[in-house]
Structure formats: C-alpha cells, structure tokens
MILONU-121526 format. One record per residue (C-alpha): residue number from 1; y, x negated, z negated. Coordinates in Angstrom, 2 decimals. Layout:
REM residues N
NUM,Y,X,Z
...
END
This chain:
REM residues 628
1,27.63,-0.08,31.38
2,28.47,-0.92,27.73
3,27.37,-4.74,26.36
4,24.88,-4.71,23.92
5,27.26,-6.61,21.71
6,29.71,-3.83,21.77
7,26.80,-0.61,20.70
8,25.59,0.27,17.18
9,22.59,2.32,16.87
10,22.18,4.29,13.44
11,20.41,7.48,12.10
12,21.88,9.06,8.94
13,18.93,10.07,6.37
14,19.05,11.79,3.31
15,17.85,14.43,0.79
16,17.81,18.24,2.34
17,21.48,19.69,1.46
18,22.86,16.25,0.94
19,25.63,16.71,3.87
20,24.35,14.74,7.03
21,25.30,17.16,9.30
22,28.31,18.07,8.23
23,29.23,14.50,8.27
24,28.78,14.11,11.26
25,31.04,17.16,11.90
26,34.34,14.18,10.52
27,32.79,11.80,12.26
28,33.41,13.89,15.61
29,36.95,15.03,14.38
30,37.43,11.33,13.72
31,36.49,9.85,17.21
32,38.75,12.66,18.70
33,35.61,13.84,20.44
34,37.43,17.26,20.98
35,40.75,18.72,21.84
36,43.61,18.67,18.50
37,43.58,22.76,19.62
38,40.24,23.08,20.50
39,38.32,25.81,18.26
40,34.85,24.13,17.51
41,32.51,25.20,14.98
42,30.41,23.93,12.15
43,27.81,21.67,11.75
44,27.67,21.38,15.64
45,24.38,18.90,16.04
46,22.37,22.21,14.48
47,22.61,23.83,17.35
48,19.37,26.01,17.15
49,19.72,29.65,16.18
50,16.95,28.69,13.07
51,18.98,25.75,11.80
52,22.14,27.73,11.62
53,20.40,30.74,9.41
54,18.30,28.56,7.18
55,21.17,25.99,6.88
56,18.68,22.79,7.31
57,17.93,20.43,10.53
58,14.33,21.01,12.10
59,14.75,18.64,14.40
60,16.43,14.57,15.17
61,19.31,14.80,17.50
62,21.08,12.04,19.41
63,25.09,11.91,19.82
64,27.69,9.36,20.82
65,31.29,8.28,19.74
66,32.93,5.76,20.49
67,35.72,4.01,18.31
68,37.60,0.92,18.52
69,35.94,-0.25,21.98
70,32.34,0.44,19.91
71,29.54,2.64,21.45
72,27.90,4.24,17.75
73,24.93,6.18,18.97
74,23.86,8.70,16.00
75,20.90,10.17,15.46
76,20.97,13.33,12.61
77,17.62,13.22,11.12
78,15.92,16.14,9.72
79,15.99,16.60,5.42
80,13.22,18.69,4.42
81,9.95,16.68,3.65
82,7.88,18.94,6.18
83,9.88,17.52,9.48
84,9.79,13.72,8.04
85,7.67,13.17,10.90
86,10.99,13.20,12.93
87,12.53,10.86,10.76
88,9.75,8.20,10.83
89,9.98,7.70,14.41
90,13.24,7.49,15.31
91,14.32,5.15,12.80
92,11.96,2.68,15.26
93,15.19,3.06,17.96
94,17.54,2.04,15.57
95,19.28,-1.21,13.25
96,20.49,0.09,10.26
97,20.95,4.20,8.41
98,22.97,5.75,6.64
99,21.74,6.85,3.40
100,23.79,9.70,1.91
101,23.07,10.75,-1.52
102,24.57,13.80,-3.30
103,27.09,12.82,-6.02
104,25.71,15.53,-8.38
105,21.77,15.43,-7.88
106,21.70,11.62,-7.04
107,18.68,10.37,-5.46
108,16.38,13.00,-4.53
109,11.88,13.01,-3.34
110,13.28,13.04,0.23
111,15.70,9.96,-0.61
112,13.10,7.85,-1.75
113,10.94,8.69,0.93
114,13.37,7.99,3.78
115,14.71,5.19,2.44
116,11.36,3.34,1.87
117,10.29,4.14,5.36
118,13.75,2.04,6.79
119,12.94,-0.74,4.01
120,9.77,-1.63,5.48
121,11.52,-1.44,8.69
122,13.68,-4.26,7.32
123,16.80,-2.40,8.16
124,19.88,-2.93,5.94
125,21.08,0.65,4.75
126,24.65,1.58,4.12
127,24.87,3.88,1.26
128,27.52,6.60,1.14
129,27.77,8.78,-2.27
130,28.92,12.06,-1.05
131,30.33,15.34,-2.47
132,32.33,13.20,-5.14
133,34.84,16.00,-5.16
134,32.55,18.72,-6.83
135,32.93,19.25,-10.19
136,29.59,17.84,-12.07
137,29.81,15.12,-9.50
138,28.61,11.82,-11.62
139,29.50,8.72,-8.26
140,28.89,5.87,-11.05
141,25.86,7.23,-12.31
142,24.26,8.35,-8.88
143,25.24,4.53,-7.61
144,23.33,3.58,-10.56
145,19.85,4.87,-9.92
146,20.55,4.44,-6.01
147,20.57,1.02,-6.95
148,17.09,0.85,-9.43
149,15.82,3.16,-6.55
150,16.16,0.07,-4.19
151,14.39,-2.05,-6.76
152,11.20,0.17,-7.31
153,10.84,0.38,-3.43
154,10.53,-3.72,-3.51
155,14.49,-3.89,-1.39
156,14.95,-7.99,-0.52
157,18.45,-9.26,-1.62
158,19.95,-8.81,1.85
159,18.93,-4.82,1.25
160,20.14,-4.24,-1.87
161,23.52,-5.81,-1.60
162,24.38,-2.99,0.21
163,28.15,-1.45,1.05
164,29.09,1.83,-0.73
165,31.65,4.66,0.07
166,32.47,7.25,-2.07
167,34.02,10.03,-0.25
168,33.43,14.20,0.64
169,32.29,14.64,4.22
170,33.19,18.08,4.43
171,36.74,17.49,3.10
172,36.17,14.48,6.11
173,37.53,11.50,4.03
174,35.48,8.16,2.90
175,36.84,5.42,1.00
176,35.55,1.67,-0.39
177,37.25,2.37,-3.70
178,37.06,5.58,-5.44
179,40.04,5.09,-7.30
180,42.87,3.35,-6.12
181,42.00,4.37,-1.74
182,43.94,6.97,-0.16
183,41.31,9.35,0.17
184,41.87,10.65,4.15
185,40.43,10.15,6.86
186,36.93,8.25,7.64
187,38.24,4.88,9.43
188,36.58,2.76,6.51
189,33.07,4.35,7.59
190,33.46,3.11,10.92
191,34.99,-0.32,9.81
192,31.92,-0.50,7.74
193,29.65,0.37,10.85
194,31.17,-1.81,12.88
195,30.84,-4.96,10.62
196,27.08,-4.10,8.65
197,25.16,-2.67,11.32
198,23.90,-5.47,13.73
199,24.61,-4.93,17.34
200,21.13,-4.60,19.22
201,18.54,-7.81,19.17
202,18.28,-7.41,23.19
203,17.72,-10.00,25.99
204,18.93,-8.00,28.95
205,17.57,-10.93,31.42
206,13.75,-10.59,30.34
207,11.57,-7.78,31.98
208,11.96,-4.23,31.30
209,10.71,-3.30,28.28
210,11.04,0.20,25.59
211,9.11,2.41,23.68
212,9.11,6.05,23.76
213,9.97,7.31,19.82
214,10.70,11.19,20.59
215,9.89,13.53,23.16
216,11.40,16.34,24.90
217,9.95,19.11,27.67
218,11.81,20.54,30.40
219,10.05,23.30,32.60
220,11.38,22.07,35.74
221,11.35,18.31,35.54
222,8.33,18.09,32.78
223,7.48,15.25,29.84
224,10.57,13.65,29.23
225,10.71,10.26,26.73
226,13.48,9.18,24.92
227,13.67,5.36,23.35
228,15.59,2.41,22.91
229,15.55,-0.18,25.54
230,14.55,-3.32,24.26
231,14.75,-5.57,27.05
232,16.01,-5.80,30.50
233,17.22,-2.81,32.80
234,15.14,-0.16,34.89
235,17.04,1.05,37.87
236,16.89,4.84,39.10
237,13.50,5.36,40.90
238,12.30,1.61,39.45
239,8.62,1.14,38.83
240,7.12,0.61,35.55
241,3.82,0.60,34.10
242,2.98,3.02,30.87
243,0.38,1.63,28.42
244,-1.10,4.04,26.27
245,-2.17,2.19,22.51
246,-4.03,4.22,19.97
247,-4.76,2.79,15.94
248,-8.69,1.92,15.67
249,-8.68,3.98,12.49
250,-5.07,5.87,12.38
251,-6.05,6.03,8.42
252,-6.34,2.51,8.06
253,-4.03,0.55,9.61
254,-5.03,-2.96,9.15
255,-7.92,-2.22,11.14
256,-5.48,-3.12,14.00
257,-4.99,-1.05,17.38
258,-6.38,-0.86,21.12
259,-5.02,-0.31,24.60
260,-6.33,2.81,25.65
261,-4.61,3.24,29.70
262,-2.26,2.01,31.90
263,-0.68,3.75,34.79
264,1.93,3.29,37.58
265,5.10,5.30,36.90
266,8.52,5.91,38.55
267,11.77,6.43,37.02
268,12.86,9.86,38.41
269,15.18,10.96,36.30
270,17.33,8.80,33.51
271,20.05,9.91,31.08
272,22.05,8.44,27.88
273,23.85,10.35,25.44
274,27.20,10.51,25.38
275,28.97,12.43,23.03
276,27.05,15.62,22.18
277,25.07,16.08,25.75
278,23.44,14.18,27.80
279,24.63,12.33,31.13
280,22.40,11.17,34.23
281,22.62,7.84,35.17
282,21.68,5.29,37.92
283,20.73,2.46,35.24
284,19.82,1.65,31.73
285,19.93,-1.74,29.96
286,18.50,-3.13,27.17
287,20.40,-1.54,23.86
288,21.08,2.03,24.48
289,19.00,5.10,23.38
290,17.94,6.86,26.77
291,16.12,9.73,28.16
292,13.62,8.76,31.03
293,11.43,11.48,33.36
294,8.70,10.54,35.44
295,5.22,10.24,34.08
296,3.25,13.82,34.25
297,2.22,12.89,30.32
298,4.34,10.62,27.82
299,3.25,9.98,24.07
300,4.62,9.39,21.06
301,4.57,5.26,20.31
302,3.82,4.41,24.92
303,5.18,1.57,26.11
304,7.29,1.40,29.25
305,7.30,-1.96,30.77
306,8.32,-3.80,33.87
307,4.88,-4.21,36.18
308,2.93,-7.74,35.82
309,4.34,-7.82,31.85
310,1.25,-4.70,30.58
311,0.64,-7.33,27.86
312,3.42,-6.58,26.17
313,2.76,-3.53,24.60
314,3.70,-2.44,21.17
315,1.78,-1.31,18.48
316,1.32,2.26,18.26
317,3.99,4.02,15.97
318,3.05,5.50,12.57
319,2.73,9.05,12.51
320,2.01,11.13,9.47
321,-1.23,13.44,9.26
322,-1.15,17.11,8.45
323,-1.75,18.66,5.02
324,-1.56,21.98,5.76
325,-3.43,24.35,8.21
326,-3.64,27.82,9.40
327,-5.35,30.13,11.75
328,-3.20,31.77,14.48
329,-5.18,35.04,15.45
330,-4.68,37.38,18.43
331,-2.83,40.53,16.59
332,-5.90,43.64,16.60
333,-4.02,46.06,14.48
334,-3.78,49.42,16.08
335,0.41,48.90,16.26
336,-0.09,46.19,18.77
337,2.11,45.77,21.72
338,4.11,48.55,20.35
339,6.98,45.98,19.29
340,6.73,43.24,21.13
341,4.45,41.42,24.11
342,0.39,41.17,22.57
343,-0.96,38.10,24.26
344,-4.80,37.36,24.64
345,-6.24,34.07,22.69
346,-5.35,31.98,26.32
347,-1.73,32.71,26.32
348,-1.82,32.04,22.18
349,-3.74,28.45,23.38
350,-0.78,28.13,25.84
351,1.87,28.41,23.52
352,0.62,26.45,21.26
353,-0.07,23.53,23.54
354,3.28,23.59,24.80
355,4.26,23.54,21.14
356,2.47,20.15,20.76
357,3.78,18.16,24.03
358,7.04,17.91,21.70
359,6.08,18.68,18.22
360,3.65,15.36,17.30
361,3.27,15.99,13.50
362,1.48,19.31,14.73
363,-2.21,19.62,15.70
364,-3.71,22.64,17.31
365,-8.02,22.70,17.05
366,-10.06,25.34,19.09
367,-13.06,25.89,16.29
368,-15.17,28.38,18.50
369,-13.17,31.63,16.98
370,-13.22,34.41,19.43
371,-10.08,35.74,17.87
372,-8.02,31.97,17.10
373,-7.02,28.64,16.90
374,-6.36,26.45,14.10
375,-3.07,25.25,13.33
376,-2.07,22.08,11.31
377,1.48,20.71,9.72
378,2.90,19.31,7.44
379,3.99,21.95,5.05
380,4.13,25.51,5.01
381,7.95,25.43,6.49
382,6.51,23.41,9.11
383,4.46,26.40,10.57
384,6.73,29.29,9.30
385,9.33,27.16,11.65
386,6.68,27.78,14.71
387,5.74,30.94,13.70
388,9.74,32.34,13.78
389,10.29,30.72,16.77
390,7.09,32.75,18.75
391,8.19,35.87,17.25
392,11.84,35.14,18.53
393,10.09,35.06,22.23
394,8.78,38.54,21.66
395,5.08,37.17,20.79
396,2.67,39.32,18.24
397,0.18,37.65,15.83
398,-1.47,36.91,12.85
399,-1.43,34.07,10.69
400,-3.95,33.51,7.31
401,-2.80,31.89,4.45
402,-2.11,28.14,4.22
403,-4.37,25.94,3.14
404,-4.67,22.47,2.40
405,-6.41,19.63,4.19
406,-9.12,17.95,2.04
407,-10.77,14.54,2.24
408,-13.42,12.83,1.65
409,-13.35,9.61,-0.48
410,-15.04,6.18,-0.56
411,-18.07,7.98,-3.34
412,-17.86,11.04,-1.50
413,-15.54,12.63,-3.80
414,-13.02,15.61,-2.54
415,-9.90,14.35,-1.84
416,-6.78,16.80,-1.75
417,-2.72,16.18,-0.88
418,-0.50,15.39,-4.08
419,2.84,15.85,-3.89
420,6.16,14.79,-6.46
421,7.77,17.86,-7.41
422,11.12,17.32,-9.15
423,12.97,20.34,-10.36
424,16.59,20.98,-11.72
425,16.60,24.02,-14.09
426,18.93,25.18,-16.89
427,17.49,24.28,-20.29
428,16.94,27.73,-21.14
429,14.08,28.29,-18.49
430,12.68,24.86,-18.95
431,9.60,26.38,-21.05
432,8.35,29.04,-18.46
433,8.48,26.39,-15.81
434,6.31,23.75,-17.31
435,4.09,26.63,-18.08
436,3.44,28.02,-14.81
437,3.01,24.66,-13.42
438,0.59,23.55,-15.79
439,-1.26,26.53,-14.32
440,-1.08,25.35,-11.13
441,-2.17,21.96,-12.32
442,1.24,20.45,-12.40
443,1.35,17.26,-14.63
444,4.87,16.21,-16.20
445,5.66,12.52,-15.53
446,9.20,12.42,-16.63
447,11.98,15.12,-17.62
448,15.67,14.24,-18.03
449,18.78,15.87,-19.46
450,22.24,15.77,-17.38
451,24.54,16.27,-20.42
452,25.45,19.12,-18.00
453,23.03,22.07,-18.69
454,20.62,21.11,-16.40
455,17.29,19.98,-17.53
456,15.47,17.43,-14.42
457,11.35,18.01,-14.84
458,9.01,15.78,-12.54
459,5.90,16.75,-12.23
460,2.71,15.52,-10.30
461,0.95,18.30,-8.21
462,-1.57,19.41,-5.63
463,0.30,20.57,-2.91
464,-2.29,23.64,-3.27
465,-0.43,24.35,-6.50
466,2.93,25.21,-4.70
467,2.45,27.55,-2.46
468,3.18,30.89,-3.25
469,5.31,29.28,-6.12
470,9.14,29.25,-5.02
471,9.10,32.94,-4.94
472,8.26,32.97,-8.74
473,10.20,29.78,-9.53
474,13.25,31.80,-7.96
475,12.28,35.11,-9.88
476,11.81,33.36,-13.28
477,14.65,31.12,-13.25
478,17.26,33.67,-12.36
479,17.81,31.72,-9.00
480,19.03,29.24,-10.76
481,16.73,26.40,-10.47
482,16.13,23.75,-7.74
483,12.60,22.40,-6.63
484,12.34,19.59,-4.15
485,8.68,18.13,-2.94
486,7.33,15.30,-1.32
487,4.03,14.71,-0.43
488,2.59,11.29,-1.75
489,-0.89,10.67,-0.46
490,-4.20,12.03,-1.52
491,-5.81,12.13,-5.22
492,-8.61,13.81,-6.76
493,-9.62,17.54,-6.58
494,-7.85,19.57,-9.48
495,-9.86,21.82,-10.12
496,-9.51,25.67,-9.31
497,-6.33,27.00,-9.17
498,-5.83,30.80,-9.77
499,-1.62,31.48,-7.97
500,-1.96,34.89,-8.05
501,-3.09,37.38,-10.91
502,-2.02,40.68,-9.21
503,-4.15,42.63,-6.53
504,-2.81,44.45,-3.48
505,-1.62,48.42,-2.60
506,-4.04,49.04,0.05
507,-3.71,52.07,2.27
508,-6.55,54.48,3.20
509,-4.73,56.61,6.00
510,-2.17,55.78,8.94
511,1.18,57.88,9.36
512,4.36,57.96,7.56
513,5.14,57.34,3.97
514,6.16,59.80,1.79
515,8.51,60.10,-0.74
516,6.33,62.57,-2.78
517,3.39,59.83,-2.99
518,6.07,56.42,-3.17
519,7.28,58.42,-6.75
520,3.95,58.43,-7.97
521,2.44,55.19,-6.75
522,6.05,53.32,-7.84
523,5.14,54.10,-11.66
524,2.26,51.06,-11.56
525,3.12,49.19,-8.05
526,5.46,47.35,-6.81
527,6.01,48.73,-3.19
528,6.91,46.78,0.21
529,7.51,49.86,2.00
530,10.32,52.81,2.11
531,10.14,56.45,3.16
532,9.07,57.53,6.70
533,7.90,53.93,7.30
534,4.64,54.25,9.22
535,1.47,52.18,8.10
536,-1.95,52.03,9.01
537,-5.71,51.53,7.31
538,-5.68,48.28,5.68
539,-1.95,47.66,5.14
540,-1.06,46.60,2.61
541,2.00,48.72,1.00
542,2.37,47.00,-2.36
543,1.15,45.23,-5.37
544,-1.15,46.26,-7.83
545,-0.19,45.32,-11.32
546,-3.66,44.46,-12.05
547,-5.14,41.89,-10.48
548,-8.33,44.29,-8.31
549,-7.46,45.55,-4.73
550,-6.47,49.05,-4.98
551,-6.33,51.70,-2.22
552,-4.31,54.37,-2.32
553,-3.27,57.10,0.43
554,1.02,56.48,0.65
555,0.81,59.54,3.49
556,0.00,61.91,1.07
557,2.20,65.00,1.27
558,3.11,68.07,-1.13
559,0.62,70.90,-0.93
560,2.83,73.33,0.41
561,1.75,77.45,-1.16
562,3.48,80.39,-2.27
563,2.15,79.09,-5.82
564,6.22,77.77,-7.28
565,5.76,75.93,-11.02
566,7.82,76.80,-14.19
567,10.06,74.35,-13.30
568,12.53,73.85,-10.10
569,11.43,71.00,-7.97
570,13.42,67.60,-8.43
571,14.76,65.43,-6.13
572,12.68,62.34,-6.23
573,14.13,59.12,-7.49
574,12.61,56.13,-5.43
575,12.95,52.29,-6.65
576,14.22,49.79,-4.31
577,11.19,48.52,-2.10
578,10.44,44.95,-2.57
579,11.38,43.40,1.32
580,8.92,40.30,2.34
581,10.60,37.59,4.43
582,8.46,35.75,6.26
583,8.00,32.78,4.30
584,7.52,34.80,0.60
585,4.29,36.93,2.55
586,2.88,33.37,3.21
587,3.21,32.89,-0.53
588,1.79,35.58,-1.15
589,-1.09,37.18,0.37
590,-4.91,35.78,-0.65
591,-7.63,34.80,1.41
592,-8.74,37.61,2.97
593,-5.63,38.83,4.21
594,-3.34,38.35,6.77
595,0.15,38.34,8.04
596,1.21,40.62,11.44
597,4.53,38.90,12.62
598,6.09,41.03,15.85
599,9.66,40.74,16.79
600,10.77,43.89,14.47
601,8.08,43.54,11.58
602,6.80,41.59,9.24
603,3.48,43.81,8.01
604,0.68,42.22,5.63
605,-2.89,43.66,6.27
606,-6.49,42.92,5.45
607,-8.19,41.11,7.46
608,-10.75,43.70,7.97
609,-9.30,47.06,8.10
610,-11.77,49.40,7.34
611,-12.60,49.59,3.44
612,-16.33,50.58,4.07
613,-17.06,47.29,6.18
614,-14.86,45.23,3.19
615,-16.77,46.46,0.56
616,-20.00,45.33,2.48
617,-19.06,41.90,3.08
618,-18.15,41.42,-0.55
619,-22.06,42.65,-1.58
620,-23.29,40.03,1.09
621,-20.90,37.58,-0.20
622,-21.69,37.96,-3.52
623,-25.42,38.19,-3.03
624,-25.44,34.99,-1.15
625,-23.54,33.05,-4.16
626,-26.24,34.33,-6.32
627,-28.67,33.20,-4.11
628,-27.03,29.78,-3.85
END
C-alpha cells in the first residue's frame, strides 16, 4: 500500500486538439513506464478503434506512474464539448488539473468550460502552454488571456497565482522558463506536480467512506464503480452499505437533495490502476482511485460507506442534461438484413440500455412507437459516437434527424439550448461566414484579428442553428476555418430557422444505377450514388438544386432498337459522386427523412417509401394546418 502523503491525483483538461493525450504519451516515456527498446505506439490512453480514426478522446481514462517515490494517478479527460459529461465527474476524484492550452489558439469554449467546472471545485490548476514550438505560436499572449480567463470565471488569489510551463508535449519537453531552460525532458512537470498538487485530504482511521464518479460494465462480473476513497479502507469481501441520493429538482439545485435507498453490499471484486491496466487487489485505503464490483446496480454520484455510518452520504454529483435527441428505429427498408444482423425494437431497447449502465449523459425514453425509442445526448457527436459503435457490432437501423430539447420558462415561454460558437477563419471568408450564421440566427458578440491572417468571430447561437452547418462551414471556407462550440444554458426561442434550401433526388424504382440516367440527372443534381450501385423506392440518390423533393427513376436504361442516330454513341462522362459520412447525412437530411446505417452502408431514405402514401400525408398535413 502507498501513504496517502506519497499519491497525487490529477486529470489533465483542455480544449479538443490541445495535446492531452499526447502528453501523456512523455509523461509515460518519462516515468520509464516501458522498455528503452520497446516499440509502443501513439497516443496510447485512446485505445478505442473510434478515438484513433477521429483523433479525439470519447471517453476519461485512469493511468498510473510513479516518479521520485510519488504515486501520480492521471485521468485523460475527454475535449469535445459533447463528452463534458465525463469531465464533470471525475474531476470530483481528484485535487488539482492540468489545464493545457494551445500556444497558437489560446484559450478555447472547451477551456473555459473545464476550467470553471474545477474552480468551483476549489481546485488549484496548473497551467501548461503547449505547442510553443509551432510557428504562429504566441506563449506570452496565450498566458495573457489564460490569465483574464481566470478573472472572468471569479478565480480566488490562491487560483490564479498559478505555475506555468511552456513546453511541446509531443516533442516531450516542459520547462519553467521559456527562454533561458534547457528545453528536454519533462522532470520540471513532475517537480511541479509533486510540490502544487496537494496530497489527498484523507483520514485513513475513520470508517470507510467513497463515492462512485464513473462507471464501467463487465459481462461476466456486472456494474462495476470506480471512485476515490475518501476515508478508511474496505477489505476484499468487506461489507458496506450503498445509499442512493437523487437532487429534489436536478434543475434547481438549491432546492437541496434526498436519500432515495440503502442496501447491503459486498466487496467482490477490487482493483487500482497501475500504470495503463488495472490490478486486483486484497485492500484499498483512503486516497487512491479504485475499481470496486459487487452491487447488481451502481450509479453515478452513490455512496459507499462502512455499515452503521449511512448518514454520511454525499450529495448527489452534478450531471449535465441532454440537448439533443433522436429516434432510433428498427431498419424496414427492403435491403434489411442483407448487410448486417436486423434486430427487432427489444434487442434495439437492449442495446440501448446497456448503452446507458455506462454512458450517464445519455437517456433512452420508450414513447409508445411501435417502430422506436428515443434517444437523448449531448450533441450530435454524442449519438453519431453510439450510432458508429452499433454499426461496428453488425447492428442495422435508422436514425431521424437531431433535434433540440426545448423548455419551458417561468411565463411559459419556449426555451431552447444556446451555445458560444467561436470560429478561426482567414479574413478573406470572414463575410460569407457571418452571413450564413446570421441565417441561422447567429449573433456576433466579439471578432478579433491575430496579426496572423486569421480573423477570430464569436457568435451567440441556438444550438438548432449548427447542425447541418460544419459541412458548409468546411465547403465555404476552403477547409480552412475552425469552429469550436459550447453549450451555455437555455435562452429564448429564435425564431424559425430555414438550414437547408435544396430538396432531395428521390428514386421511383429499385435496381442498379445506370450510367445512361447518372449523365442526365448529374446536369441539375448533385448525386450520392455511382454506377451499378443498387437503390430502392424512396432513396434518396442526390440533391435537387431547387429546394422541392424531386423523384426521378436512376435505373433507367438505353432503349435498345435497330433505330442508330446520326451520330456515334459517346462514352459517358460521369462527375465524381458526392460520398456521405455518417456525421455530414445527419447534417443533412430534413424531417421527414431518415438515415439507414448497416455495417457496409450508409443509405438516406424517406421515411415513408412509397411516393403515393407521401403525397397523401402532405394533403392531410396541410389540410389540418389550415384547419388549425
């Protein structure tokens, strides 16, 4: 066992793309975690298929080095607003962050967000500007507004007289002065750690005593809990008691919170981190980060405590609400099953609900559709995240497009999400951005110049107003520009917001394209599909360059008679179909369509397939608005 005086708990936080996990990558090559020879690859704590392609974390994990006689346990936090939900609780388990900030962009919506959440936490940050080596890297400046940014978030003096490094963590050096410290290696981070971050408040000789802050689920051994210990020790196979607290009104917190439960629990299974796995253990003491299996059901924010000391639960932990929902739908089309395994609306309920024993900022609601469930997150990557990872397993659905999750106010007003959207984008673009936004109901608040090129616009916007943007930010800034978003609570309804001004390519028939019809239809669509692809009634094939539905039959082949023209038939010169990743068909198909996700295929579609039956529901639809 390891004295509490001798362990330093710490999560690094930052901006997406701001470098935690690559630092973390020195910090292993630093604690000689691995062999001099041994061939180990990058950014190892992302060690999910997803994270690796899309280059972001998804989700917090722990890890454990130890230097000078020092046990630093790590936690890697996610950086994309839509997993912040992972970030809020674990920074409960720990004394102090690291708060990297890119040298370049400087403090980021995701900055300010994390680091107001460890403020009120009362932890003392260390802040490490990173990527100083690059070459529009601005340390001085960046330190500058990290500073004011601890100001506006209401930092006590102890907070803001915070330690700085300057330093690349993918180069793996950090240094206390920029320009007069040999810049290798990373021994002043962990001199830094070892003298800022406060070794563990603990008493180990009171009762047991932890709360869980993360959960985990293992089909053989069940719920598993992970926490720090806060007091005492809990042997293997030890009793404890779980209390179960709820808030009266989670969207009002002063109204206080209840005790809901309490159960009698065992301790079957314990482990602690060490280095990147996890080991099994006979004990844990008050200090360390641990795993514990044993109750059939553990919650996000339960209290484990020794039995006769139930009156010493905690409060609840804050999670954040969704803003964002979706309905999950059994695939119907007529390909089903033919690419991967079509499950019935019990085995989508299943999935789901395992989804949710680990995934808290999710919520799954059974509305009475024969067909569905609906599905709630925090952002549209939130879902596209779940929605790759069941078509990875082989699953086949259908999603609908995002939408957001309204309120209702005090005076009964509608209440939708808001979000600060700050975007970097070369001068030259500047105009059509702030056009297009204002569209979408984008309001400017502030816009900066660099003295680099780079023009920073922040703008205040219903979170409505994004999606099925980044596709068209990308397309009219050249993929040049960067957009970062955050939500920031709920505000008044904008107003109607019209994203999307072209119709779709709807086919009549089902069999394979042809090239003889894609030459024609190409002249005033924009195709998603290629020769010989085969589609059915009611996919969708392209976009219409006006904004009505039209229908069109892509099967269509050359008459083929003895009847030869003037002139000698050409070979047919196709344009480059327009591919749909997941995320850009969530963009950008309307309400009355859907997306087909199987392993192999990503297919749009309306939701009802047959044209006759869609162009009676419109009439009724329309007849009933004119009744209303």
């Amino acid at each position: 066992m390891t004295e509490a005086t001798n362990i330093r708990n710490l999560a690094i936080i930052a901006h997406i793309d701001h470098g935690k996990t690559t630092l973390i990558d020195s910090i292993f090559r630093a604690a000689h975690l691995f062999r001099d020879n041994e061939q180990v690859a990058n950014r190892l704590m992302d060690s999910n298929d997803l994270e690796r392609e899309r280059g972001i974390t998804i989700r917090a994990k722990h890890c454990t080095v130890n230097w000078g006689g020092y046990l630093i346990n790590i936690i890697d936090t996610p950086g994309h607003a839509d997993f912040s939900g992972e970030v809020e609780r674990v920074l409960s388990m720990v004394d102090s962050v690291l708060l990297l900030v890119d040298a370049n962009e400087g403090p980021m919506p995701q900055t300010r967000y994390v680091l107001m959440r460890a403020l009120r936490l009362g932890l003392r940050p260390i802040v490490i500007i990173n990527k100083v080596d690059r070459p529009n890297a601005r340390p001085d400046d960046t330190l500058n507004k990290t500073f004011d940014l601890f100001i506006e978030l209401g930092a006590n003096d102890a907070q803001a007289h915070f330690p700085v490094l300057y330093g690349s963590g993918l180069d793996g050096w950090l240094v206390r002065d920029l320009a007069h410290d040999p810049r290798t290696g990373i021994e002043a981070l962990f001199e830094t750690i070892v003298e800022h971050v406060p070794a563990p408040s603990v008493d180990p000789q009171s009762p047991f005593l932890m709360q869980i802050s993360t959960l985990a689920w293992s089909d053989y051994i069940g719920q598993i809990g992970c926490g720090r210990v806060l007091h005492g020790c809990l042997a293997l196979g030890g009793d404890f008691v779980r209390t179960v607290t709820r808030w009266r009104d989670p969207a009002d917190q002063d109204a206080g919170w209840d005790v809901v439960s309490t159960s009698a629990e065992r301790g079957v299974h314990m482990w602690v981190t060490r280095g990147l796995g996890r080991v099994e253990v006979d004990e844990v003491s008050a200090g360390d980060i641990v795993w514990i299996a044993g109750p059939e059901e553990i919650g996000i924010g339960d209290t484990f405590s020794a039995p006769g000391f139930e009156n010493a639960a905690l409060k609840p932990l804050e999670i954040e609400e969704p803003t964002v929902s979706m309905f999950f739908l059994v695939n119907t089309g007529p390909f089903s099953g033919n690419e991967g395994r079509a499950i019935t609306l019990r085995q989508l309920k299943e999935r789901l609900l395992r989804e949710v024993r680990i995934n808290v900022a999710l919520r799954v609601e059974d509305i009475g559709r024969a067909d569905g469930v609906k599905v709630s997150g925090r952002g549209e990557l939130h879902l596209a995240i779940l929605i790759e990872e069941m078509r990875r397993e082989g699953i086949e659905l259908c999603v609908s497009r995002p939408e957001v999750i309204t309120r209702v106010g005090l005076n009964g007003a509608v209440l939708e999400p808001i979000e600060q959207l700050i975007i970097d984008v070369p001068g030259e673009y500047q105009g059509v951005v702030m056009e297009k936004l204002a569209r979408r109901k984008g309001e400017i608040v502030h816009m900066e110049n660099n003295g680099a090129g780079l023009v920073r616009l922040e703008f205040s916007i219903p979170t409505r107003g994004l999606i099925g943007y980044r596709t068209e930010f990308l397309t009219d800034t050249r993929g040049l520009g960067i957009m970062a978003s955050r939500f920031t609570g709920y505000g008044p309804w904008k107003g109607e917001i019209v994203s999307r001004f072209r119709g779709s390519l709807i086919s009549m028939e089902t069999g394979p394209v042809t090239s003889y019809q894609m030459e024609k239809l190409q002249e005033r669509t924009t195709l998603f599909v290629e020769p010989m692809q085969v589609v059915y009634q009611g996919q969708i094939v392209g976009e219409n360059a006006r904004p009505a539905d039209l229908t069109c039959n892509p099967t269509k082949c050359k008459a083929l008679t003895n009847h030869r023209a003037s002139s000698r038939d050409q070979t047919a010169v196709l344009d480059t179909p327009r591919k749909m990743t997941l995320d850009q068909a969530l963009e950008w198909i309307a309400e009355d369509e859907l997306v087909e996700v199987t392993p192999k295929s990503i297919r749009m579609r309306k939701a009802i397939l047959d044209a006759d039956k869609r162009r009676r529901m419109d009439r009724q639809r329309q007849t009933s608005l004119q009744g209303a």
